[in-house]
N, C-alpha and C positions, 0 to 999 in steps of 0.2 A: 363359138368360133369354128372356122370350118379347116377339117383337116386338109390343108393345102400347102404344097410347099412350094417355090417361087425363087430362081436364080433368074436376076439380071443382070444382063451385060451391056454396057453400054461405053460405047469409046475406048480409048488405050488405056489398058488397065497397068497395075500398079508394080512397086519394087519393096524389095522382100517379094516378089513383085510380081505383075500382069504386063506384059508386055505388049503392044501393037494388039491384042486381037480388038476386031473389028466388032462394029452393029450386030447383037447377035439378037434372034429372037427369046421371047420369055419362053424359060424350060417349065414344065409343071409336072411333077411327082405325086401320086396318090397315094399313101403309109395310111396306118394303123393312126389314129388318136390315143396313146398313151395320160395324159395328165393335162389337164389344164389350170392345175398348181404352177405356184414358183417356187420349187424347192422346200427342201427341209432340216434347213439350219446347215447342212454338212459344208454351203459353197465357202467364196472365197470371201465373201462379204458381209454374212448376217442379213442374208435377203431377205427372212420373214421381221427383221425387225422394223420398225417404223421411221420414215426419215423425219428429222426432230426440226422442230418448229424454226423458224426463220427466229435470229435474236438481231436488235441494232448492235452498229457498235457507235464511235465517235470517232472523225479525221483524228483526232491524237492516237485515240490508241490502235489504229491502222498504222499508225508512221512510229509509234513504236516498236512492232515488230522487227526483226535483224532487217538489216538490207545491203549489205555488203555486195555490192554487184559483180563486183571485180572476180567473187567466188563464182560466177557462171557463167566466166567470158563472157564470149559471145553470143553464148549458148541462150535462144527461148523454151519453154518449157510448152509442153501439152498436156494438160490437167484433163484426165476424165472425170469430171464434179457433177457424178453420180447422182446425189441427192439434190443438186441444183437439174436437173437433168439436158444438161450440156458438157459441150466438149470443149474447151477455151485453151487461146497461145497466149503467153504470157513473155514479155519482154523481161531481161533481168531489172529494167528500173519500171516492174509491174504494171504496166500499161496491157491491155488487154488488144491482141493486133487481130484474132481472130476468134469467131466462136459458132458453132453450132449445134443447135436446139432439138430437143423430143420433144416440142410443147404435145404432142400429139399421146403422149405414153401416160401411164401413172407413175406419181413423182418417186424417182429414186427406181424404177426400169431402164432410164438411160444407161449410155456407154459405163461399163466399168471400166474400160481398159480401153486406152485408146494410142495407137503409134503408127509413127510418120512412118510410110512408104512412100516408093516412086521419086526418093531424094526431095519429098516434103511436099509433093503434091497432089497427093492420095494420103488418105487416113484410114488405117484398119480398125474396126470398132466391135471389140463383145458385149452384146447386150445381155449377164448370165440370169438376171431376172425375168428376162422375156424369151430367152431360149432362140436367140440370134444372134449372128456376127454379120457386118457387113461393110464396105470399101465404099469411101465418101471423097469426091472427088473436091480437092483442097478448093480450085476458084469460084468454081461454081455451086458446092456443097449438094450436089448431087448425088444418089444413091446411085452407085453402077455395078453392085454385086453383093449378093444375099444367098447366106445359106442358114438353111432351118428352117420352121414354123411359126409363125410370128406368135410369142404367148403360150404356144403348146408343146411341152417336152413330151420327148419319144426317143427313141432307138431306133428305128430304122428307116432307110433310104429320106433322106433332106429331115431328120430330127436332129433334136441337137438337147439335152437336158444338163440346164447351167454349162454352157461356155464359159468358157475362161480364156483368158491372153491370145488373142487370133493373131500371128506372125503372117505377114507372106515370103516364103523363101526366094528364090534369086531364079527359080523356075519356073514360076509363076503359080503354083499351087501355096494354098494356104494350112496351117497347121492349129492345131487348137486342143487347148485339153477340156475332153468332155464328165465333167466331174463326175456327176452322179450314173452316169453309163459307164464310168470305171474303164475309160480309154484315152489315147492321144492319137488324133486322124490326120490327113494330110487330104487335103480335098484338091482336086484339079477343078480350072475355071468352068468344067463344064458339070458339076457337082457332083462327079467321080470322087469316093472313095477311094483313093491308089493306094493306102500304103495305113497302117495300124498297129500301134503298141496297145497292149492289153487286150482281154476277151468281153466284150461287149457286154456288160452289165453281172458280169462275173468276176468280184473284186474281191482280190488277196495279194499277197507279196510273194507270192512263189517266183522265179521266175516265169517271165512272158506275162506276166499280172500286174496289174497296178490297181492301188485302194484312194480313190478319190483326189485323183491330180489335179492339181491347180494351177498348177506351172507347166510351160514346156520352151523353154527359152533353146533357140537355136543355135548350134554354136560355129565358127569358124569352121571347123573341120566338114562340116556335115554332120556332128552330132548333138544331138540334145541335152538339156537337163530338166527332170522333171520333179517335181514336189509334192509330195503325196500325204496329204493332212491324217490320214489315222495311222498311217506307220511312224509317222513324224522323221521322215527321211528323205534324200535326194538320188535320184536313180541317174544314172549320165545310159544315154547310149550311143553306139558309134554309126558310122556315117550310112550303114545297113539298119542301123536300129536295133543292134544288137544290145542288149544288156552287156556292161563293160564290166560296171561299179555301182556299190548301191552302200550310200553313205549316211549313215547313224545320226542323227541330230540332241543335242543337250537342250530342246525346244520341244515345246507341245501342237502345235498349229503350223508350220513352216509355210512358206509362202514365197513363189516367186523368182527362184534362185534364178540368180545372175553371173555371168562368169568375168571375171575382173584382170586387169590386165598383167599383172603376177602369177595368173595362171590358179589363185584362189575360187571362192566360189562365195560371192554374200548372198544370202539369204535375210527375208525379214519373217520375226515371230508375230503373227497376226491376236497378240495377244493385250488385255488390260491388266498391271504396264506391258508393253511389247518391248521387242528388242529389234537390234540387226545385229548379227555375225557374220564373222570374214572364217572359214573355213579352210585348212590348208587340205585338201583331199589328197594328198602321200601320206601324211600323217593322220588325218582324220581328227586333228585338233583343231582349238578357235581359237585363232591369235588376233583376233579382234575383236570387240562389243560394243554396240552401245545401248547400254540398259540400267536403266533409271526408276528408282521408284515414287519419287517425289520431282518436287520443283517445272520447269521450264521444258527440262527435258526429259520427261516422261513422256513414254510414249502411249497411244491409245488405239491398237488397231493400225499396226503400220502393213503393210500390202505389197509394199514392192519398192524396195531400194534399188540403184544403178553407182556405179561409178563415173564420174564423167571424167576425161583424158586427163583433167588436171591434179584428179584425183579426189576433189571432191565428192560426199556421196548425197545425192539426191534422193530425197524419202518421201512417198506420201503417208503423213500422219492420217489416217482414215477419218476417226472418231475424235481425232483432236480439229479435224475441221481445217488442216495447213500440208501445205509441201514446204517442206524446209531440206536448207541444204547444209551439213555436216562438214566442219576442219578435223579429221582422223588425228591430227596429230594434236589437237589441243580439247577433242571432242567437244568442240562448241558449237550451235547452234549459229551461223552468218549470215544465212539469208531466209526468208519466210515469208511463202503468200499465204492467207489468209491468218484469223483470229483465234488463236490457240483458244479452245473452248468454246468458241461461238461460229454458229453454224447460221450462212444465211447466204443472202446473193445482194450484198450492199456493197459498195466498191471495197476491192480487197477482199473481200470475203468468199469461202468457201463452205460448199453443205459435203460431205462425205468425200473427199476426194480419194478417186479409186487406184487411177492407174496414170500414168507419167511417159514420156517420153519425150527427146530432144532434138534440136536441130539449129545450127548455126545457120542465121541470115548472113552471111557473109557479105562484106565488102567487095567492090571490082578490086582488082588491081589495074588502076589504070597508070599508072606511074612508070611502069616498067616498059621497055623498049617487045618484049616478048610477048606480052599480056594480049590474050585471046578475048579480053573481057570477060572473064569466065568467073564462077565465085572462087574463090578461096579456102579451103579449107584447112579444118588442124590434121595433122599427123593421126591422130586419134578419130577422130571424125571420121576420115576416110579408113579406119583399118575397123570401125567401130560396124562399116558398112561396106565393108571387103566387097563383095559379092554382087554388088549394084556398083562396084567404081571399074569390076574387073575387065581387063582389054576395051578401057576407056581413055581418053586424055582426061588429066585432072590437075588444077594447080592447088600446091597446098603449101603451107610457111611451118617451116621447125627447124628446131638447133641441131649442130652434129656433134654428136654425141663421142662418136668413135670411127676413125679410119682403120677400111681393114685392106687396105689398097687397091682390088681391083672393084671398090663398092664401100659405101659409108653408110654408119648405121645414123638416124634422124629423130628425132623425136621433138616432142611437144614441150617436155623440159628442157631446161639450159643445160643442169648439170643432174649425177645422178648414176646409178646402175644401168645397165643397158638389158630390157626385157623384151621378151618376146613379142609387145605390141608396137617396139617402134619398129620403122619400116627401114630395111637395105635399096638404097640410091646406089644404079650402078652408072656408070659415066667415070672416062678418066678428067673430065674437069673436074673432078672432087678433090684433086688432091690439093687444088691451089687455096679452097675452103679452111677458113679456120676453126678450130673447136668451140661452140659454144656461141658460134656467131649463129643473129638468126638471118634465112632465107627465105627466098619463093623457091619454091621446084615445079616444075612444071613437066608431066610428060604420060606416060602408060604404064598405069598399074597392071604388071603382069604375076599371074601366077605359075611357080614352079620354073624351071631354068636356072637357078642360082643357090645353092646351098650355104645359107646364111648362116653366120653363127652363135645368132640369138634365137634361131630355129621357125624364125615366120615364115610359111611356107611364099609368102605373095614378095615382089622386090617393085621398084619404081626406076623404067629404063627411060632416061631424061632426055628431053625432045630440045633443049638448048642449055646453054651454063646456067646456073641458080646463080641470082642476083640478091643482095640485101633486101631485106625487107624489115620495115620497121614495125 
């Protein structure tokens, strides 16, 4: 394979995102040939192991599995099904609305990690076995931006060895942890290098070092959190990339950390049985778990857990061959695509699935006298994706929670504690609103100008009175 590296650009690129740039020509880089392996055992998935033989199952025991739709809104899912090597949308009542294919790769080199940008119409994709990441435009399933060497890990200028989680930030550069080069990079659309935690293939836990990340989830603030498999810890930096915090884990494998909307941190143990922990980072204790050694809910290789606004947790079981969705409060198992232990590409079924992400197809609101036809979205939804809604119009539906008089705080639940994720509506129509009623809101998600005091830094300045909404 020839050492060649290759960004294209093509069309308005994406959110987490690429914004308006235009037709650009193919860039082409000439590096070093480093490896033309895939890895050695350290990534996030068990790359050198073999993806396991397609098994049937039977329409019964597909419709056995949970299905509780109701636990994922409205919310479809994006499976990267790794070992099927495709990227597939999944409806809560499991119909498949989208999917696209590597027939081109060897099987179980597709997408590990795949998530919606550009508010769902761009897809950012790592491929950590083939040593690429790269932006798939959602209608047309178009490739419009690639960085790395397609199959060949390296270290320098357009290499990449074992990606992991490619984010696009809201500046249109993309971020990735490069595991086995013992870094986390932020690349600009024109496959610039701008900005780097860790010293390029020189791994340790000193500060300014990191020992094989696998995670680099972005957070609200501008800063990160990263997961680093042989320290078995979580590193946060701040919105400079400073080292803040660097948190201890009761896990061997850590994987993924996600920041949750209490201001926790879950993480999944990428272990047989595996776990997920809820992390309070003040205290550095785990006030949540769920880890099984037997039954249904054993886990086998889970990869990346999320929260979604309702609170539900969303999990790709890896090697149990299923994403399933999690009630915290009763820790039971509700909802589930594919066949706990069987690994295939027959309806319902799943081979490895790696990496997850979400997005409500929303409904118009066309009922209301104000309605822009615009979608709708949850409180959560939009605060999930701050950064792509900011100094936008956006309508969205939630209850209120709490009057603070010149601004009401909103949220996704009816009743409850009032957290830093739900958002301050300022408008003095809010005072005629009742508690606990739900609504449309409709207006400009702004950041900064309001000192709220559930401490969100972003508020929503409303473009007409909020109406009922059912």
């Amino acid at each position: 394979m020839q050492a060649l590296f290759a960004i294209i650009l093509s069309g308005s690129l994406a959110t987490f995102s690429f914004f308006g740039h235009s037709l650009q020509p193919i860039i082409t880089f000439v590096g070093e040939r480093v490896s033309s392996t895939f890895g050695d055992g350290v990534g996030g998935n068990d790359e050198n192991a073999p993806v396991p033989a397609a098994t049937s199952t039977t329409p019964a025991e597909t419709q056995q599995q949970p299905q509780n739709m109701t636990a994922l809104g409205r919310y479809n899912v994006l499976i990267a099904d790794r070992g099927n090597n495709r990227v597939i949308e999944v409806t809560p009542d499991k119909k498949i609305v989208w999917e696209y294919d590597f027939a081109h790769l060897k099987k179980g080199f597709g997408a590990d990690d795949a998530f919606f940008a550009d508010n769902g119409n761009t897809v950012m994709m790592s491929l950590e076995n083939y040593n690429l990441i790269e932006q798939v435009d959602y209608a047309t399933k178009k490739i419009e931006w690639q960085y790395g060497t397609p199959g060949v890990a390296g270290f320098r200028a357009g290499r990449l060895h074992t990606p992991d989680d490619a984010y696009k930030l809201a500046n249109g550069n993309v971020v990735v942890a490069d595991i086995q080069n013992c870094r986390v990079i932020e690349i600009s659309p024109e496959g610039k290098i701008v900005r780097q935690y860790g010293v390029t293939r020189r791994c340790g836990t000193a500060p300014g070092l990191l020992d094989s990340p696998n995670g680099d989830t972005p957070l609200p603030n501008g800063g990160m959190l990263i997961s680093e498999i042989k320290p078995h810890d979580i590193v946060e930096l701040n919105k400079n990339w400073k080292e803040i915090a660097r948190y201890p884990l009761p896990i061997t494998y850590p994987s993924d950390p996600q920041p949750m909307r209490n201001g926790d941190i879950l993480v999944a143990n990428y272990r047989n049985p595996g776990a997920l922990i809820e992390l309070n980072p003040s205290t550095g204790k785990v006030v949540w778990k769920f880890a099984y050694t037997s039954g249904d809910r054993r886990l086998n290789r889970p990869s990346l857990a999320i929260e979604m606004p309702n609170g539900i947790i969303l999990c790709n079981d890896d090697l149990n061959h299923r994403v399933i969705a999690i009630d915290k409060n009763t820790n039971q198992i509700v909802w589930q695509y594919g066949v706990t232990g069987k690994p295939g590409d027959g309806p319902g079924q799943l081979n490895i699935p790696d990496g997850l992400s979400i997005i409500m197809r929303a409904p118009v609101a066309t009922s209301t006298p104000q309605s822009l036809h615009m979608p709708v979205y949850t409180i959560g939804y939009v605060m999930r994706h701050a950064a792509y809604f900011s100094n936008t119009m956006v309508e969205m539906h939630g209850y209120v929670l709490k009057d603070n008089g010149a601004y009401s705080i909103v949220s996704d639940e009816k009743n409850g504690a009032v957290t830093a994720g739900d958002l301050p509506v300022a408008n003095t129509a809010l005072e005629k609103l009742s508690l606990g009623t739900s609504y449309l809101f409709r207006g400009t998600l702004v950041r900064g100008g309001l000192a709220a005091s559930n401490g969100n830094p972003y508020h929503l300045e409303l473009a007409n009175d909020p109406v009922p909404y059912p």
